[in-house]
C-alpha positions in Angstrom: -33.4 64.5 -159.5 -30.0 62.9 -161.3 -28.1 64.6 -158.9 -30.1 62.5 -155.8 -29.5 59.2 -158.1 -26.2 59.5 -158.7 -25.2 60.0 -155.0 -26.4 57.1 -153.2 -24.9 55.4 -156.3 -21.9 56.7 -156.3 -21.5 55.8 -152.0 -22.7 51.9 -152.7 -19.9 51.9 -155.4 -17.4 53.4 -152.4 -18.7 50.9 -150.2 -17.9 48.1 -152.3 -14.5 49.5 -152.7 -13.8 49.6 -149.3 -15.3 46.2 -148.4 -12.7 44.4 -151.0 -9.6 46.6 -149.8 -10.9 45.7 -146.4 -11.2 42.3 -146.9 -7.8 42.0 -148.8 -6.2 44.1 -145.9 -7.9 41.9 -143.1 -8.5 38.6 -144.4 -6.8 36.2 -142.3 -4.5 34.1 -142.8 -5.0 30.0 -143.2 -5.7 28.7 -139.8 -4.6 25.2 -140.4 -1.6 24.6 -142.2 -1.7 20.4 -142.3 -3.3 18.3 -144.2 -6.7 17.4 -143.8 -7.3 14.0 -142.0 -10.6 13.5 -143.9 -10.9 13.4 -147.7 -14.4 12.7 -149.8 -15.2 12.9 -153.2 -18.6 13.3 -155.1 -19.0 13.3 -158.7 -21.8 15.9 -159.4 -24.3 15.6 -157.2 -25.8 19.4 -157.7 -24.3 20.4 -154.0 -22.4 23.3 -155.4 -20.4 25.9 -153.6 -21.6 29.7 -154.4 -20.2 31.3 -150.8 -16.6 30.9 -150.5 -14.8 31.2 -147.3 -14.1 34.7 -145.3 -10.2 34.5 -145.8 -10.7 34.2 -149.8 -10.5 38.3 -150.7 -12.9 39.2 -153.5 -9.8 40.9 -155.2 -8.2 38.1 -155.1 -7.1 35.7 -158.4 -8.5 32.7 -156.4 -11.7 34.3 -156.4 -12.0 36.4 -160.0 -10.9 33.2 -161.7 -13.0 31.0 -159.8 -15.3 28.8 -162.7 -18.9 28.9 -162.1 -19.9 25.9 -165.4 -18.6 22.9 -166.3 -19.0 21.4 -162.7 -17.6 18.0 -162.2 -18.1 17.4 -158.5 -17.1 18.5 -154.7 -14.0 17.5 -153.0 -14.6 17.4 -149.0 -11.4 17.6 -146.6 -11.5 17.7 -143.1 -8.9 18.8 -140.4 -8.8 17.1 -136.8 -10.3 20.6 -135.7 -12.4 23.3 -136.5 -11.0 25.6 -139.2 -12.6 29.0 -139.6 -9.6 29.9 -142.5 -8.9 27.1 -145.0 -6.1 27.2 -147.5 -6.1 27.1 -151.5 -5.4 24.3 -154.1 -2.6 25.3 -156.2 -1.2 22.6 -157.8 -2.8 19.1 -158.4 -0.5 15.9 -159.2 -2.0 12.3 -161.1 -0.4 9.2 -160.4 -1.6 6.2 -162.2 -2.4 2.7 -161.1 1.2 1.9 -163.1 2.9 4.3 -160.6 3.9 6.9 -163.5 3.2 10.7 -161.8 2.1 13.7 -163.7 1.5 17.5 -162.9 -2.2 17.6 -163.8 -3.0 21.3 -163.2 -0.7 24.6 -161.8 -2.9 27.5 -160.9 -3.1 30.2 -163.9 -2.3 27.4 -166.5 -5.5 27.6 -168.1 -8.0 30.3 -169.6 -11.2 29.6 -168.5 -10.3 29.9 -164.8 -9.2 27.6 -161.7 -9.9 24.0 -161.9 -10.6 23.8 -158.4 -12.4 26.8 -157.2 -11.4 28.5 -153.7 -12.9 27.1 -150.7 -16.2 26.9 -149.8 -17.6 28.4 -146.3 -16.4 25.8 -143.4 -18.9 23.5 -141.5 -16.9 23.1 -138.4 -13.6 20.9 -139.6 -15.0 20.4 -143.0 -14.3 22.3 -146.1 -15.6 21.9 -149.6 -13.9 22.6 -153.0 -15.5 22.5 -156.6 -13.7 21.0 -159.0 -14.1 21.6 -163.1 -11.5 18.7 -164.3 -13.7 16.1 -166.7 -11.2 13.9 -167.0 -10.2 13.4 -163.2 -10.1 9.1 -163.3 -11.7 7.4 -160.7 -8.4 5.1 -160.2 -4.5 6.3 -158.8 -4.1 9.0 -156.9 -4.0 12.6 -156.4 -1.8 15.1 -155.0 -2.8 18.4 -154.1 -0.7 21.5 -152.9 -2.6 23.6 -150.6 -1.5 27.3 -150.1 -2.3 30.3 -148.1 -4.2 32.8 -150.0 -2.9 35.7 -148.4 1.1 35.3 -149.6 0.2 32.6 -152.5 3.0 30.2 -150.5 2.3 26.5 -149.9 2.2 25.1 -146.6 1.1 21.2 -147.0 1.2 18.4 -150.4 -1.0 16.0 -149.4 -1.9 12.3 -151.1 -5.1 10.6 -151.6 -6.6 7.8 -153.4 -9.1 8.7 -156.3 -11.7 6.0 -155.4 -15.3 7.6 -154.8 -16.0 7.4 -151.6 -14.6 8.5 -148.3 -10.7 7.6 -147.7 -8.9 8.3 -144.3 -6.0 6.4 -144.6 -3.5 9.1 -146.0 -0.3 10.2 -145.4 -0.5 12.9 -143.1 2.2 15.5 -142.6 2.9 17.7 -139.6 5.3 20.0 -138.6 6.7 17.1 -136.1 7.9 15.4 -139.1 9.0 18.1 -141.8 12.7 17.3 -141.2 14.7 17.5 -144.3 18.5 16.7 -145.4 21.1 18.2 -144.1 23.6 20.5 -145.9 26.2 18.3 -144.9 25.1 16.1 -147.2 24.7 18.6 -150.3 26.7 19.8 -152.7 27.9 17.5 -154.8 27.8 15.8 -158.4 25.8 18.4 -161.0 28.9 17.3 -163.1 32.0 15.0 -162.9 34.3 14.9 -160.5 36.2 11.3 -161.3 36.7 9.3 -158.7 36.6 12.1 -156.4 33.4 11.9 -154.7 33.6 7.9 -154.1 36.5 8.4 -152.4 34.6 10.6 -149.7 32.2 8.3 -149.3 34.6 5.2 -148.9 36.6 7.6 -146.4 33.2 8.5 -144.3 32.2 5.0 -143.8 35.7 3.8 -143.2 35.8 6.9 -140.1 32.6 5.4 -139.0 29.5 6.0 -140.9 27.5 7.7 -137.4 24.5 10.1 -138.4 25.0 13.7 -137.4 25.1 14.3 -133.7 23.9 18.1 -133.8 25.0 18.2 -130.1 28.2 18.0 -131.7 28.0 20.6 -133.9 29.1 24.1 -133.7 25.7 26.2 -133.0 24.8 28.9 -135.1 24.5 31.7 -132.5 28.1 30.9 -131.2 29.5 30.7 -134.9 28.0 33.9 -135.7 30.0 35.6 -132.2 33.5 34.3 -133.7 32.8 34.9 -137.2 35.2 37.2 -139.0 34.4 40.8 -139.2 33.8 42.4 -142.7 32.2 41.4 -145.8 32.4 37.6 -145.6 29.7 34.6 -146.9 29.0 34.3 -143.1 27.7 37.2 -142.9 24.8 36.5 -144.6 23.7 33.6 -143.3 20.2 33.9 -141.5 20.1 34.1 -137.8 18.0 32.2 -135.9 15.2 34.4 -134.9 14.8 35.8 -138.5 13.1 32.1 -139.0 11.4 31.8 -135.9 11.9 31.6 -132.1 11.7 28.2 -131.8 14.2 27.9 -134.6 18.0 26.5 -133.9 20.7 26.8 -136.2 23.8 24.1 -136.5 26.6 24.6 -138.6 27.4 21.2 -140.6 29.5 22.7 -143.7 30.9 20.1 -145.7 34.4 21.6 -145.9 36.0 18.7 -147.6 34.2 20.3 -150.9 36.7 23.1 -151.0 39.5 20.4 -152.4 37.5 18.4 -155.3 35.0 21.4 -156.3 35.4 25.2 -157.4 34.3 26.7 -154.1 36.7 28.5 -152.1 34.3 28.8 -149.0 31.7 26.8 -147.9 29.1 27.7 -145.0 26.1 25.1 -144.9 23.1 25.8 -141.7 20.6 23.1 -140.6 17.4 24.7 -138.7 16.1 22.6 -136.4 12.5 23.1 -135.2 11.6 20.4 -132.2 14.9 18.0 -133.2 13.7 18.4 -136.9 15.8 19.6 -139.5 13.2 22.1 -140.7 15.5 23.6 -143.0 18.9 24.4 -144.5 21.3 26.5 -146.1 24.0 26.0 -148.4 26.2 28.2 -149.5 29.1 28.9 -151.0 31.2 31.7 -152.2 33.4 31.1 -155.9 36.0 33.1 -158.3 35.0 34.3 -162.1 31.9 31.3 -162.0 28.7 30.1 -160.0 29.2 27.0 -158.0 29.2 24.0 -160.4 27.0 21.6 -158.5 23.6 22.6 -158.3 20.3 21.0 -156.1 17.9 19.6 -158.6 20.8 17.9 -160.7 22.6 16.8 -158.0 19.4 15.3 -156.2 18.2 13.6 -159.7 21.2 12.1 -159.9 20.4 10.3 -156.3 16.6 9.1 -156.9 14.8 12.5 -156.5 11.6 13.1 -158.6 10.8 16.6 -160.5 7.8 17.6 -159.6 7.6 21.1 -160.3 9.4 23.7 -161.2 8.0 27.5 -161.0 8.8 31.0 -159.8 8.8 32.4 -156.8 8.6 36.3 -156.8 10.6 37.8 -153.4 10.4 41.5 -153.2 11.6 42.8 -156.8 13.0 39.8 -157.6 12.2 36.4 -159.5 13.9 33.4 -158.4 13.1 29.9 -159.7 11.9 27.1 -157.3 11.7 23.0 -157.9 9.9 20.9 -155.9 11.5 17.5 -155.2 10.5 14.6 -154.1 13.5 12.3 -152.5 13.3 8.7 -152.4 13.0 8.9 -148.8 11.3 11.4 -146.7 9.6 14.8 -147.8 9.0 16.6 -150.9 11.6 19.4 -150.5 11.5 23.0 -151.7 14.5 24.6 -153.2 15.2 27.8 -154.7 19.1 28.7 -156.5 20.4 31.8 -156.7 23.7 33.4 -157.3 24.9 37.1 -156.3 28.1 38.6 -158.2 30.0 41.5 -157.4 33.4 43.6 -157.5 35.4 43.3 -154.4 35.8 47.2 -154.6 32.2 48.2 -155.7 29.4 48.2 -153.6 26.7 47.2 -156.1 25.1 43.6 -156.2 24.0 41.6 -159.3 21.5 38.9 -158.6 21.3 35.9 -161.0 18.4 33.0 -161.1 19.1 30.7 -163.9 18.0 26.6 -163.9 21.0 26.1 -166.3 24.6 27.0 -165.1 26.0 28.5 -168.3 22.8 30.9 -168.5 24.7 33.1 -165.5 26.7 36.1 -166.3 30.1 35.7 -165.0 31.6 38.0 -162.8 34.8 38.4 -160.1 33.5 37.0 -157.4 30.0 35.0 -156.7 28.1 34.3 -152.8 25.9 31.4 -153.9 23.1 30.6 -152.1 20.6 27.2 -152.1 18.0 27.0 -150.1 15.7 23.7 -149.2 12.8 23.3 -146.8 9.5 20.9 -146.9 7.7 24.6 -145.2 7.6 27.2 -148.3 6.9 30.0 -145.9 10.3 29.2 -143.9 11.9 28.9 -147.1 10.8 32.0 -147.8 11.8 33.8 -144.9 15.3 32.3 -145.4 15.1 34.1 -148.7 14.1 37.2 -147.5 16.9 37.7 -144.7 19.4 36.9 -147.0 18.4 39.6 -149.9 17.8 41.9 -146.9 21.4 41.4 -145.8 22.7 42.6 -149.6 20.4 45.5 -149.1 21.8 46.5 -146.3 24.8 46.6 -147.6 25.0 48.0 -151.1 22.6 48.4 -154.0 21.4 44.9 -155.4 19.8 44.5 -158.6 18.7 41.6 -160.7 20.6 40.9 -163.4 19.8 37.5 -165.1 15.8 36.2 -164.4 15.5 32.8 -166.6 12.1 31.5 -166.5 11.7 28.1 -166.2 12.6 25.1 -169.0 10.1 24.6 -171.3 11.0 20.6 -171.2 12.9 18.7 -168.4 13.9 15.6 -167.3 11.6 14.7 -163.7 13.0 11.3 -163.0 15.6 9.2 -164.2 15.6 5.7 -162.9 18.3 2.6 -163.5 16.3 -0.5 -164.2 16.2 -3.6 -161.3 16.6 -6.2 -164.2 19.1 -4.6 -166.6 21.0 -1.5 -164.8 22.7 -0.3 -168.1 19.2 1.0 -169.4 17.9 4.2 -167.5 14.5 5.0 -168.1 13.7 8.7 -168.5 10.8 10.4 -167.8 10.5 13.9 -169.6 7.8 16.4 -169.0 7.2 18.7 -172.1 4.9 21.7 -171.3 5.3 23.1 -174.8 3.5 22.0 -177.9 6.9 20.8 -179.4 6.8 17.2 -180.6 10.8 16.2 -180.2 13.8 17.2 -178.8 17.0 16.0 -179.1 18.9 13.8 -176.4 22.3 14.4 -176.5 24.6 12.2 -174.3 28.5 12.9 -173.4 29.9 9.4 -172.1 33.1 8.8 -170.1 33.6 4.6 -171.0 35.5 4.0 -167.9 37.7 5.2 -164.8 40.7 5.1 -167.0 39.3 6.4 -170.4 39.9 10.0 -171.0 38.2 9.3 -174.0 34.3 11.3 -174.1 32.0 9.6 -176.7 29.0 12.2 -177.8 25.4 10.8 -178.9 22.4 12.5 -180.2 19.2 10.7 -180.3 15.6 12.2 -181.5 12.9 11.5 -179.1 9.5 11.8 -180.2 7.1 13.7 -177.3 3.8 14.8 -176.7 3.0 18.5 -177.0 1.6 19.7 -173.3 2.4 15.5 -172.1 4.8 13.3 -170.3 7.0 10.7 -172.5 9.1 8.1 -170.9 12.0 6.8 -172.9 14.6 3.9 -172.5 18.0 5.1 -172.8 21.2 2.4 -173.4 23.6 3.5 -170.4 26.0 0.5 -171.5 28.5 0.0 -168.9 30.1 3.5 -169.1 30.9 5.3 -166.2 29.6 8.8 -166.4 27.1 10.5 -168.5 25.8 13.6 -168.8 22.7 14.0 -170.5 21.7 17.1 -172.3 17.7 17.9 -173.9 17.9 20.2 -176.6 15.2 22.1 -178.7 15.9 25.5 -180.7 18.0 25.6 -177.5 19.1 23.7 -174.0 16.6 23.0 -171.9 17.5 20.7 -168.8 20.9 18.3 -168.0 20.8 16.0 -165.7 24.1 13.6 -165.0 24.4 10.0 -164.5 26.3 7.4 -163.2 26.1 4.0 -162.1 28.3 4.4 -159.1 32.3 4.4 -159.9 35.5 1.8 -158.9 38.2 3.8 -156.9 41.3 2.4 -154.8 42.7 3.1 -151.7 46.2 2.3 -150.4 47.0 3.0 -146.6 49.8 5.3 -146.2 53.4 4.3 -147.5 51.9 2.1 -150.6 52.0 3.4 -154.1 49.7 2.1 -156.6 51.1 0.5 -159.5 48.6 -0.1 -161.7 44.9 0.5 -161.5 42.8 -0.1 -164.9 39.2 -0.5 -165.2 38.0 -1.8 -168.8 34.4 -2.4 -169.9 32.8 -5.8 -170.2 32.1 -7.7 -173.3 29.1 -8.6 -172.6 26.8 -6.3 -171.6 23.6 -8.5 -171.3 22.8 -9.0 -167.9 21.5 -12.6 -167.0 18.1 -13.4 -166.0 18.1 -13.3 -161.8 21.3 -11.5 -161.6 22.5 -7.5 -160.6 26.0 -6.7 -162.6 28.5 -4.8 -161.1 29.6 -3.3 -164.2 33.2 -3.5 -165.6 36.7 -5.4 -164.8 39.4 -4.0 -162.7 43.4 -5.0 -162.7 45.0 -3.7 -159.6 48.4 -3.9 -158.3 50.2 -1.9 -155.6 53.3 -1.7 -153.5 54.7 -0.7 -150.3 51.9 -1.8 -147.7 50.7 -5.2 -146.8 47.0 -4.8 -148.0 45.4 -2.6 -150.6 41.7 -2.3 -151.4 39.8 -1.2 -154.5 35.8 -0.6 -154.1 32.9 0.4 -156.0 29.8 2.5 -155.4 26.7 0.4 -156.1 24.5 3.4 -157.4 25.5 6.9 -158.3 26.1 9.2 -155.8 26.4 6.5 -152.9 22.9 6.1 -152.6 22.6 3.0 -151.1 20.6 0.0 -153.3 18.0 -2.5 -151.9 19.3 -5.6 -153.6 17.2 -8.1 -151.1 16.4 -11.4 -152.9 19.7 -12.0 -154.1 22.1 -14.8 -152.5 25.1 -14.8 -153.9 28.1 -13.0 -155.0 29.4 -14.3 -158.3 32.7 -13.4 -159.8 35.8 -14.4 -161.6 39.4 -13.2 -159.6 43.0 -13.9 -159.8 46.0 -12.3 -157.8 48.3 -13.0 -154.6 47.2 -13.5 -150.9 43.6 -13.4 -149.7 40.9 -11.5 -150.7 38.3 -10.0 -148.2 35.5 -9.1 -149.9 33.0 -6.4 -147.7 29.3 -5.4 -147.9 29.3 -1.9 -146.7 25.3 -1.0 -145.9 24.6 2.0 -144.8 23.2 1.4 -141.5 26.3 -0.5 -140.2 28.4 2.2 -138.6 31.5 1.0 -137.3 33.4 0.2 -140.5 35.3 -3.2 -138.8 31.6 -4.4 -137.9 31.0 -4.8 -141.8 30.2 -8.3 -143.6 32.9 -9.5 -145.0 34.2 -13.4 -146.3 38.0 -14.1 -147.1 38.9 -16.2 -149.8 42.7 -17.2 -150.8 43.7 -16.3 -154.8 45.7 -18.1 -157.1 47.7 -16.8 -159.7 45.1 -18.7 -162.2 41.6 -17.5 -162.7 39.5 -19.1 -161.0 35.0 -18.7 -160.5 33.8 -18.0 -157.2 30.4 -17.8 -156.1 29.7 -17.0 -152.6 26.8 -17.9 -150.7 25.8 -14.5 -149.1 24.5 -16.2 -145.8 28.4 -16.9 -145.4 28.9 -13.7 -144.9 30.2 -12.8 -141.1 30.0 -9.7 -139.3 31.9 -9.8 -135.9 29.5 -7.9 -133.7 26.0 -8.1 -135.7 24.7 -11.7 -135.2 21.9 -11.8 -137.8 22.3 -12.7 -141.4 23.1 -9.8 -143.2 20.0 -8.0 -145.7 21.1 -6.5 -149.0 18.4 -3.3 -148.2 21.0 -0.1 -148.1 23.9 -1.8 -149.8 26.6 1.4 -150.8 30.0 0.2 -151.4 31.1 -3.2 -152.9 34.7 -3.5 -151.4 38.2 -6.2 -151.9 40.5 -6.0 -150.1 43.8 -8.1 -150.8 46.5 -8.6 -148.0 49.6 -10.2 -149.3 53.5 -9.7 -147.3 54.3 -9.6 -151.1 53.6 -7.3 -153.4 49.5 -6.5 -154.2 47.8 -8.3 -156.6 44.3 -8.9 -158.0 42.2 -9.2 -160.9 38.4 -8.9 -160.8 36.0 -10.1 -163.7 32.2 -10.5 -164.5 31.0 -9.7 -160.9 27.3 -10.1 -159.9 25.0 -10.9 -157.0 22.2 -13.5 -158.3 19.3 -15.2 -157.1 21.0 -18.5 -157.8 24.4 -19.9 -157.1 26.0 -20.4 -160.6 26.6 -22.7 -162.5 30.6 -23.2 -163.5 33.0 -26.0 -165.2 35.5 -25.3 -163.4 37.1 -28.2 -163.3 35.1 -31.5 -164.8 37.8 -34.0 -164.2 37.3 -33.4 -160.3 33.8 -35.0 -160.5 33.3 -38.1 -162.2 30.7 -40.0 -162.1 30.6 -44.4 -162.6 28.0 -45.0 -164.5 27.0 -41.9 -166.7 24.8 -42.4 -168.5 22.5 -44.3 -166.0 19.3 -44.3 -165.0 18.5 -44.5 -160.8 22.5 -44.9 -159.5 25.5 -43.6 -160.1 29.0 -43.3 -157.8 31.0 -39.9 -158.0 34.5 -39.8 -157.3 36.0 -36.0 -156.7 38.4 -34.4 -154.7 37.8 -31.8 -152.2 40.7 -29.4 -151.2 39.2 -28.4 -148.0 36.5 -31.3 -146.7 33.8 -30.9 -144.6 30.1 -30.6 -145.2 29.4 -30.0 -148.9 26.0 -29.3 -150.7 24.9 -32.0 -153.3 22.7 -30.4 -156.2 21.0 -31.7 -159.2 19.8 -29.2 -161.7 17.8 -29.3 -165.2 20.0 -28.1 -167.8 16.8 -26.3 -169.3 15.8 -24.6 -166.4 18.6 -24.6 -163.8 15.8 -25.0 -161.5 17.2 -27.4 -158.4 15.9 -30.8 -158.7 17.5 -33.0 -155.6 19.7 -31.8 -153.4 21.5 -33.3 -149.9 24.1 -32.6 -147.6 27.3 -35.0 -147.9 30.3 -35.1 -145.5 33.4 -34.7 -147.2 37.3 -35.3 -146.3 40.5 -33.0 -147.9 41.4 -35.3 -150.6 39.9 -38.1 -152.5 35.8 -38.5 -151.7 33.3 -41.2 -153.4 30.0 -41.2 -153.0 26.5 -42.9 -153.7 23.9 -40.8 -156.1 20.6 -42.3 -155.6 18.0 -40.5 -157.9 14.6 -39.4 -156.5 11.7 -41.5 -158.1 10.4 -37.7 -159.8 13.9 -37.3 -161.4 13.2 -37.5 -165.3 15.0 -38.6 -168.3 17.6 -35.9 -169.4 20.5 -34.0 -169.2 21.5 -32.3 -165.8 23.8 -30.4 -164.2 25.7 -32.2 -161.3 26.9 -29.1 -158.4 28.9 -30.1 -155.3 29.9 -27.3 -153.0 31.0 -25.4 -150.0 31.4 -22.0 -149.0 35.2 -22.5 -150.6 34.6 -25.0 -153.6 32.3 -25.4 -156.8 32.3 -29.0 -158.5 30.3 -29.5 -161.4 29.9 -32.1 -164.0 27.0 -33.5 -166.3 25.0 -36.2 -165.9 22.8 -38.1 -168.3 19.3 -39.7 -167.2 18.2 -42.7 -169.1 
C-alpha cells in the first residue's frame, strides 16, 4: 500500500521538477525593452498580485524572494503595445522636491525579500507590480531600472513623478535616442596633467570646434583589414557583428593622448545603431601601470552624477560597473577593466579595481573601458573582448575589488560662490565619519601641494552633502578615507594657459591667487591674476577654461565683463561658446592698454561677432581668452576679473566729473572730459543699494563736455553714485541730494 503512495508522489515531485527547469530553460525573454508610456500608482487598495507573469521562472531570485506581507500598494505601467513578457525592477532611485537624488533600493539589499515584487500577469499593455516600501513619499520622483529576468541585465531607467494618480508625461527613452559620448572625447583628467589638457581644448576650438563627422572617420571594418598582424590592442577590439547587424563601428581614437598621458597606444570605437552612437570603446595599452585616467573620475570631474555602482559577473569573471548620469543626455553604463601580461608568456591576468593603486602591476597592460546607455550591448562588448584573450592564451582573474563602501556621487561648484564645491557622499556602511583628505595645487606656477584632512560626520546606510572651501586653487584631488581609501575624485575650476604662435617665446607667465576670495553679490569670478609677457611675434594670447575639464558654463543673466588690466597694444578679449565653430566667428571686443592700471567693465551686448548677427548668450561659455597684439614686445596684466549682473561701479578718476552745485537738491551742471565722444549713458545710483535710479542717454564730444542734471521728482534725499559711460569709458563721481 506505501509502495502505491509513494509513487504517484514521488512522479508529482518529478513533475514539479521538470516544470521549473522547463520554465527557467523556456521562459522568454522581455518583450519590451522601453519604458512604459503609462505609469499609476495606488496606495493599498487590496488589488494584490498572487500570479506573476509567464517569463518570471519559479527558480528564479525574483520570484523566491518575492514578499507576500507588508503591502504598500500597486504600481501600474503601461507600454504603447501589448506585452506578453514584462521586465523586472532592479533598482529604484528617490529624488526629492529639493532636487537631492538617492539610491532607495538595489535588488538583494535587504532580508525580507524584494521591495517590489516581479510582475504581475499582463492585461494587454498593462502590467502591475507590488510594492513593500512604507516610506515611499507621495512628493519627488522615482526612478526605476527595469531588467530582463532571464540575464539579470538592464535594458531601460525610467522617471516618474510620485503624485497618486495617473502621470503620462515622462521621459521616454527608445533605442532612437540611446546615443552616447564618443570616445573621442574620453580619456582624460582622473589626475593632473597641468596645463596640458587646456591647451587641447584651446587648440580644438582654435582648428574649428565642428562635431564629429563619422563619414569622415576611418570605419571599423576597413581599420580592422589594415590593421597590423600579431598580438596588438587592435586586435581585440569588437567587430561589428559581434554587437549586432545593424551595428557600425567608427574609429575616433584620440591619439593626441599618447603625448600628455602614460598610454603608448590608443584605439577608441564608436557603434553606431541608426546614426546613434550606441556605444563605445576605449582602450588603451600602457608599460609597468594601468592607464591613469579612468571613466567615473574623469566624468565627475565634468558634471556626471554617481548613481550606482555594482558588479557585473561575465563568464568567470567579476568586473565592477557605475552607472552615470551626464549633465546632458543619457545615463551611461560603464565597466573598467585592465588585462596584464608578459610579452613572452601566453597567460593573461585580469584586474577590476574602482581605485587605480588597487591593481597589481605588471610589464605590460591592454586596458579596456567600456560605456553604453544599453547594458545588454555593453555586455556583449564585454564578452568579445574576454573571448578574444581566450582565444589566445589562458586568462585568469587576478585582482576582483568589490565595490567602495563610501563614495563621492556628485560634486557640484556653486552659481553664487564657485570656490565652494558641494559634495554629495553616499555611505552604504554603518560608519558614521570618514575623513576628507584634500591635495591642493595653489596655482599654475606653484609647485607647491598643500594637504588637508577634514572629518565629516555621515549617516550610517544615508547620503550626507558637505560644503567644501575650494579657495581659488587650481587643482585638487580629493581623497575619502575610513580604515582605508575609499573613492577620489579630482577637481578643478578650469586652468589659465598661454599660447604664442610660432617664432615667440614666452617670457614670463605667472598666475598668483587673489586676495580676496569673497565673491560679490551678482557677480561670477574668474579666479586668480595673470602677468604675461612674450617676445618674438606680434600677438600672444593667454586663456582660461571656465569649468574643469572644458565643460562649457551657462552663465546667462550676466552683462558684463569686469576687470582690472595693464600692458602694451590692444587687448581682444574673446567668448569662446561651444556652439560657435569657426574660431574667427567668436565674440570678441578690443580695448587699447595703458601702461597704468586701469578698470574696465564691458557691456557684454558690445560684444561683436563678424558672421553671427544676434547678441551673443552666455549658455555654453568654455574658454575666456586675451589676446594682446603689440609691434612691440608683449605685454599684459590681468586682475580681479568677473562677469556681473551689473556694470560696476569704479573711481577711476573723480576729477573727470565734477559737478556745480553738489550738494544740491533738483539741479546740478557736470563738467567731464570724454577721450572718445559720442553717445554716453548717464546713471544715477543709491549708494545703499546700487540699484539704478535715473538714467539718460547724453551726446558727448572728445574733449571738454558740460551738461544739465535735472533730478526726477521720485529722486530722494541722499548720497548717490553719479556713472557716465560708453562701451570705452567709466566716469563716476558722488553726488549729494539735499
Amino acid at each position: 500500500m506505501k509502495n502505491h503512495l509513494v509513487k504517484p508522489f514521488l512522479f508529482v515531485i518529478k513533475w514539479v521538477i521538470f516544470v521549473c527547469i522547463s520554465h527557467s530553460t523556456f521562459a522568454q525573454e522581455v518583450d519590451n525593452k522601453r519604458c512604459p508610456q503609462i505609469y499609476k500608482r495606488n496606495n493599498g487598495n487590496g488589488q494584490r498580485i498572487t500570479e506573476f507573469a509567464d517569463n518570471i521562472s519559479p527558480v528564479s531570485s525574483y520570484f523566491l524572494n518575492a514578499l507576500t506581507k507588508n503591502y504598500e500598494g500597486t504600481f501600474t505601467f503601461g507600454w504603447g503595445a501589448p506585452i506578453l513578457y514584462p521586465p523586472v525592477v532592479t533598482k529604484s532611485w528617490i529624488t526629492d522636491t529639493n532636487g537631492s537624488t538617492r539610491l532607495d533600493w538595489t535588488f538583494g539589499n535587504n532580508n525580507s525579500g524584494s521591495p517590489f515584487n516581479p510582475p504581475g500577469v499582463p492585461n494587454s499593455n498593462q502590467v502591475s507590480y507590488n510594492f513593500h516600501i512604507s516610506n515611499l513619499p507621495t512628493a519627488g520622483v522615482i526612478t526605476i531600472e527595469f531588467s530582463d529576468p532571464q540575464d539579470d541585465l538592464p535594458i531601460c531607467i525610467c522617471s516618474y513623478p510620485l503624485t497618486n494618480g495617473t502621470a503620462s508625461d515622462v521621459k521616454l527613452i527608445g533605442e532612437e535616442n540611446l546615443r552616447v559620448s564618443s570616445g573621442n572625447d574620453g580619456g582624460l583628467e582622473s589626475k593632473s596633467l597641468g596645463t596640458a589638457v587646456v591647451e587641447q581644448i584651446f587648440s580644438k576650438y582654435q582648428n574649428g570646434n565642428v562635431a564629429l563627422n563619422y563619414q569622415r572617420q576611418p570605419s571599423l571594418k576597413n581599420y580592422q583589414i589594415a590593421r597590423t598582424q600579431g598580438f596588438t590592442l587592435d586586435f581585440f577590439i569588437p567587430n561589428e557583428d559581434q554587437l549586432g547587424e545593424e551595428f557600425t563601428g567608427y574609429i575616433t581614437s584620440p591619439t593626441e593622448l599618447l603625448e600628455i598621458t602614460n598610454a603608448e597606444e590608443v584605439v577608441s570605437v564608436d557603434y553606431l545603431k541608426e546614426g546613434n552612437n550606441f556605444a563605445t570603446l576605449f582602450a588603451t595599452e600602457t608599460s609597468g601601470v594601468i592607464y591613469e585616467h579612468s571613466k567615473y573620475v574623469c566624468d565627475r570631474l565634468k558634471g556626471s552624477e554617481v548613481l550606482a555602482i555594482d558588479s557585473v559577473q561575465v563568464g568567470n569573471y567579476k568586473l565592477i560597473r557605475s552607472l552615470l548620469n551626464p549633465p546632458s543626455g543619457l545615463n551611461e553604463y560603464a565597466v573598467s577593466f585592465s588585462v596584464g601580461f608578459n610579452q613572452t608568456s601566453s597567460e593573461f591576468h585580469l584586474q577590476s579595481a574602482w581605485l587605480l593603486e588597487d591593481y597589481q602591476s605588471e610589464e605590460k597592460f591592454f586596458n579596456f573601458q567600456f560605456w553604453s546607455a544599453d547594458a545588454k550591448v555593453l555586455q556583449r562588448m564585454i564578452e568579445a573582448v574576454i573571448a578574444s584573450f581566450e582565444s589566445t592564451g589562458n586568462i585568469s582573474q587576478t585582482v576582483a575589488k568589490t565595490q567602495p563602501g563610501i563614495f563621492i556621487s556628485k560634486s557640484v561648484r556653486k552659481s553664487s560662490d564657485p570656490s565652494k564645491v558641494e559634495l554629495t557622499i553616499w555611505n552604504r556602511t554603518h560608519q558614521s565619519s570618514v575623513q576628507l583628505i584634500s591635495t591642493s595645487k595653489r596655482n599654475e606656477s606653484s609647485n607647491v601641494m598643500l594637504t588637508e584632512t577634514k572629518e565629516v560626520a555621515l549617516t550610517p546606510m544615508g547620503i550626507q552633502k558637505i560644503e567644501w572651501d575650494a579657495q581659488d586653487y587650481a587643482e585638487t584631488s580629493l581623497e575619502l578615507l575610513s580604515s582605508t581609501k575609499q573613492d577620489y575624485i579630482y577637481e578643478s575650476d578650469g586652468l589659465w594657459a598661454s599660447f604664442v604662435p610660432s617664432g615667440g617665446q614666452v617670457r614670463i607667465f605667472d598666475i598668483q591667487n587673489q586676495n580676496e576670495l569673497q565673491a560679490k553679490e551678482g557677480t561670477y569670478p574668474i579666479w586668480r591674476n595673470v602677468q604675461f609677457e612674450s617676445s618674438g611675434s606680434d600677438y600672444a594670447t593667454v586663456y582660461k577654461t571656465i569649468k574643469g575639464g572644458g565643460v562649457p558654463a551657462d552663465l546667462t543673466g550676466f552683462n558684463y565683463l569686469n576687470f582690472e588690466a595693464s600692458g602694451t597694444g590692444n587687448l581682444t578679449i574673446r567668448l569662446i561658446k561651444k556652439s560657435v565653430q569657426k574660431f574667427e566667428e567668436h565674440y570678441s571686443y578690443t580695448v587699447a592698454l595703458s601702461t597704468n592700471s586701469k578698470i574696465y567693465s564691458l557691456p557684454l551686448s558690445s560684444f561683436q561677432s563678424p558672421k553671427i548677427n544676434t547678441p551673443v548668450q552666455l549658455n555654453d561659455l568654455v574658454i575666456l581668452s586675451f589676446t594682446v597684439e603689440s609691434k612691440d614686445q608683449l605685454q599684459v596684466q590681468l586682475k580681479s576679473i568677473n562677469f556681473g549682473r551689473e556694470k560696476e561701479l569704479v573711481n577711476t578718476n573723480p576729477l573727470k566729473v565734477r559737478a556745480y552745485p553738489n550738494p544740491f537738491s533738483t539741479q546740478t551742471t557736470l563738467v567731464f572730459e570724454s577721450a572718445t565722444g559720442g553717445p554716453m549713458d548717464l546713471g544715477l545710483l543709491s549708494m545703499d543699494s546700487g540699484k539704478l535710479i535715473q538714467n539718460q542717454i547724453i551726446e558727448t564730444k572728445a574733449g571738454s563736455n558740460s551738461t544739465q542734471l535735472i533730478l526726477s521728482p521720485n529722486v530722494k534725499k541722499g548720497l548717490y553714485i553719479l556713472r557716465i559711460s560708453s562701451n570705452k569709458e567709466l566716469l563716476t563721481t558722488k553726488l549729494l541730494v539735499r
